[in-house]
C-alpha positions in Angstrom: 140.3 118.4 137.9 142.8 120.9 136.4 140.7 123.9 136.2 141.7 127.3 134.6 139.7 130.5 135.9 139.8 133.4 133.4 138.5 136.6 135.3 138.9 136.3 139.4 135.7 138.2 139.9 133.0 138.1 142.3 131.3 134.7 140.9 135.0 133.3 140.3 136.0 134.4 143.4 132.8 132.2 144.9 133.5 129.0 142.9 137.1 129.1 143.6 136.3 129.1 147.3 133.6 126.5 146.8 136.2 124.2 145.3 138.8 125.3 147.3 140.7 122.3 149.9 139.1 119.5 147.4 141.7 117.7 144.7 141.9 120.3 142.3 144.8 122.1 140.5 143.1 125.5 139.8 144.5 128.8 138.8 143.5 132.4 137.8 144.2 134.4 134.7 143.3 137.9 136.3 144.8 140.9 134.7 144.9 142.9 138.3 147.7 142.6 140.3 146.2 143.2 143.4 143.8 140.8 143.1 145.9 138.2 141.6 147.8 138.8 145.1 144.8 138.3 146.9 143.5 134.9 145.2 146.8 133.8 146.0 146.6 134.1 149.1 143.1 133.5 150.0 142.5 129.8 148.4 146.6 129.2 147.9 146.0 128.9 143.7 148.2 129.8 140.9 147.4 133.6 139.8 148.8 134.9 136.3 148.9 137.9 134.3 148.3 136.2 131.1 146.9 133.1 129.6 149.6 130.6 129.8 150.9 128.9 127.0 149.4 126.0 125.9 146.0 124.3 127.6 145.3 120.1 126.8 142.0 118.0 126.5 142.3 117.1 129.8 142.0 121.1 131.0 138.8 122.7 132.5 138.7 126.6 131.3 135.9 128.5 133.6 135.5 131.9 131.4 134.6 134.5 134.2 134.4 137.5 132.3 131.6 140.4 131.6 130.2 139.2 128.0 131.4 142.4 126.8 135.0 141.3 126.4 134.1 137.4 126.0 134.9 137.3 121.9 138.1 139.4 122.8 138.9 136.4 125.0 137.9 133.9 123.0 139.4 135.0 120.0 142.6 135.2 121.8 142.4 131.7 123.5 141.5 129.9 120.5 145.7 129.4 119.6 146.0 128.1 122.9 142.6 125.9 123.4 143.8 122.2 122.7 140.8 120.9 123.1 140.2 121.7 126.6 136.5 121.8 127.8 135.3 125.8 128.4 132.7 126.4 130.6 131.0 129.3 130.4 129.1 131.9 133.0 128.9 134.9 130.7 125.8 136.0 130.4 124.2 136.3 127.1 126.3 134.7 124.3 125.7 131.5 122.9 127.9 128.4 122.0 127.0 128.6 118.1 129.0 132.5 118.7 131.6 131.1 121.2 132.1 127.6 119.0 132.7 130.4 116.1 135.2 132.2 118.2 137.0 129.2 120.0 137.3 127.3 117.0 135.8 124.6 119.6 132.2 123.6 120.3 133.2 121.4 124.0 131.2 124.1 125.6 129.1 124.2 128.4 126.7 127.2 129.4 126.2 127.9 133.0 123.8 130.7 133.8 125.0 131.4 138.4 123.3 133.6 140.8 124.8 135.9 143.6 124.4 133.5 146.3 126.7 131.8 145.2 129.3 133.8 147.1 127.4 132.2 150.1 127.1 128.4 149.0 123.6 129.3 148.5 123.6 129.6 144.6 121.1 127.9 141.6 122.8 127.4 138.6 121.4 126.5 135.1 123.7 124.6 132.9 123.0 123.6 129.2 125.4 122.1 127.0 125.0 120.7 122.7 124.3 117.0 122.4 127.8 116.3 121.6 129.5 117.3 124.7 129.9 113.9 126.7 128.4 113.1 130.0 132.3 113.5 131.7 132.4 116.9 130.9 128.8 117.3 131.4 129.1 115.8 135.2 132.4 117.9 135.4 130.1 121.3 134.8 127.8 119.8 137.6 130.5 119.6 139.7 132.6 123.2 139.9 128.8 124.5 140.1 127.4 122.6 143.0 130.3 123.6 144.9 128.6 126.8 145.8 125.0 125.7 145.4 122.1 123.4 143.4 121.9 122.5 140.0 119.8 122.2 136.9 120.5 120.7 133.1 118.3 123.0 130.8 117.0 121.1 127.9 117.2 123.6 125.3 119.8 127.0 125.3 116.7 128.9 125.2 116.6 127.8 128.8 118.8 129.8 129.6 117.0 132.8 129.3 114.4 131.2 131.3 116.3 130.2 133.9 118.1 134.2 133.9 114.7 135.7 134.7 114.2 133.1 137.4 117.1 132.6 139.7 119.6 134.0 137.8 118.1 137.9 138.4 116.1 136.1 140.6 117.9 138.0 144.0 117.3 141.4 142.5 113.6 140.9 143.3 113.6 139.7 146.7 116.1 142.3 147.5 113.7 144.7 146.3 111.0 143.0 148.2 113.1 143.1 151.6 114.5 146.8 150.7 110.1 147.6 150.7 109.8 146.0 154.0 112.8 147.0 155.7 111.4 151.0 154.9 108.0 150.1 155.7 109.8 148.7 159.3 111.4 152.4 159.2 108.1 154.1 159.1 106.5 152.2 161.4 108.8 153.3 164.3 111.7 150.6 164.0 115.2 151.6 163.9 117.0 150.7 160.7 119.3 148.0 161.8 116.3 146.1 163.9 114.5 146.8 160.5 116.9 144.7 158.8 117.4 142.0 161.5 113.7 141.3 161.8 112.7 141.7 157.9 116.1 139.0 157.6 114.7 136.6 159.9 111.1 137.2 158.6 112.0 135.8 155.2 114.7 133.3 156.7 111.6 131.7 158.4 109.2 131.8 156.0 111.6 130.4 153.8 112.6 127.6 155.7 108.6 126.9 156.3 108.2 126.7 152.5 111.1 124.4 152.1 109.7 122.0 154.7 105.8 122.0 154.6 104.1 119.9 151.6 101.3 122.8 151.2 101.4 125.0 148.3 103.3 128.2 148.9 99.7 130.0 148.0 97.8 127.7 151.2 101.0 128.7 153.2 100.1 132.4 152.5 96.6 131.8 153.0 97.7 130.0 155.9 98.8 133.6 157.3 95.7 135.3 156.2 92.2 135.7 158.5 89.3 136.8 157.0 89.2 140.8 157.8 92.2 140.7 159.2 95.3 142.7 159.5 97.0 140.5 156.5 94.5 140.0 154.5 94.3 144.2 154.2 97.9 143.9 153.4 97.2 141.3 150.6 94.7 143.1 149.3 96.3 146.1 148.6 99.3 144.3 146.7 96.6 142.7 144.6 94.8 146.0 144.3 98.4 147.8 143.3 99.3 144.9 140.7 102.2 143.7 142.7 101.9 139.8 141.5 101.4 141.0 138.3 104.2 143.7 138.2 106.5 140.4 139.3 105.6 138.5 136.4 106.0 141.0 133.8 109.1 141.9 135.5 110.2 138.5 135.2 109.1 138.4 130.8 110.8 141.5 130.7 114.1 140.3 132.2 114.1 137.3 129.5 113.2 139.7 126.3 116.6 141.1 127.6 118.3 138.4 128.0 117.6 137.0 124.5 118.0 141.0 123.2 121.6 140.8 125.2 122.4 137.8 123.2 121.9 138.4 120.0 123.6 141.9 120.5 126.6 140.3 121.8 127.2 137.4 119.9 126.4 139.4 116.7 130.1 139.6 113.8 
């Protein structure tokens, strides 16, 4: 594939390095010269200053930029499209607003996660019924490179999928961040703290992933009756903590459909 990065980022920087020693002619549009040097150096791709010239049908175009500056971008690569198929990991703006912009509706929408930079990622890709299974299997392709995929049905998905894996790492940070300073308190130095919180979720994790039981029976599993983790349990439940989650989780898609229509608006 002949694939065209716009933005060398953090999540370009982690799909370029996912696709990195396959067959792939890839290079970089990033503005900074520093990091164009870097790119360069680090996965041996082409780095420019500028868009290049001309792009054909055959091209791949990965836009990797913040949605701020994605009509900006689009508006300015439209001259230069030729039909090439854009891929998308903006947040936010949808392909009616980027097919408006691009002059082009060959779009695919890719919603990544942080992990990503670890080959660890989930990605949610949803593209309009008349983008062709090549391009389609293409997508799949430059995604799983750093992780899993999923086709969304609808764009709306999207949105879904953002309050799920997409912010999805926010939370469980948040959750290890709690434990680690409940380690702290308990008498633990910080960096054991960290280690044994790490490995704590690492393992039960990995337990999930490999036992058929419901995750709820696996937490059940844990629990005794009067015992030290059912007081534990209780007090989340007492404090809301399941239910903060969820809310948290509506809350992050009311954004991400607010976001959306803020962004893609004339």
């Amino acid at each position: 594939m002949n694939i065209t990065f716009i933005g060398g980022g953090n999540m370009a920087t982690a799909i370029i390095g996912g696709l990195a020693g396959g067959a792939h002619q890839i290079q970089v549009v990033e503005p900074g010269s520093e990091k164009r040097a870097q790119l360069a150096a680090d996965f041996g791709v082409i780095a420019l200053p500028a868009l290049p010239a001309a792009f054909g049908p055959e091209d791949i175009i990965v836009l990797a930029v913040k949605p701020q500056v994605l009509r900006e971008v689009c508006q300015q690569l439209a001259p230069v499209l030729g039909g090439a198929l854009v891929i998308s990991i903006a947040a936010g703006i949808g392909i009616t607003a980027m097919a408006g912009w691009l002059g082009s509706q060959r779009i695919v929408r890719v919603m990544p996660n942080t992990p990503a930079m670890v080959g660890k990622g989930v990605s949610g890709l949803y593209a309009a019924a008349n983008v062709v299974q090549t391009d389609r299997d293409n997508a799949t392709a430059i995604m799983a490179a750093v992780g899993i995929t999923t086709w969304l049905v609808t764009e709306s998905g999207i949105d879904d999928i953002t309050s799920v894996s997409g912010s999805g790492p926010a939370y469980v940070f948040y959750f290890i961040e709690s434990m680690i300073e409940g380690a702290v308190q308990a008498g633990f130095a910080e960096d054991e703290a960290r280690r044994l919180v790490l490995a704590t979720f690492e393992g039960a994790v990995e337990l999930a992933r490999q036992s058929p039981l419901p995750v709820a029976t696996l937490r059940q599993n844990v629990m005794s009756k009067g015992g030290t983790t059912e007081r534990a349990i209780f007090r989340f439940e007492a404090d809301g903590v399941k239910t903060a989650i969820v809310a948290g989780m509506e809350d992050c898609r009311a954004r991400s459909v607010a976001l959306g229509i803020e962004l893609s608006k004339d």
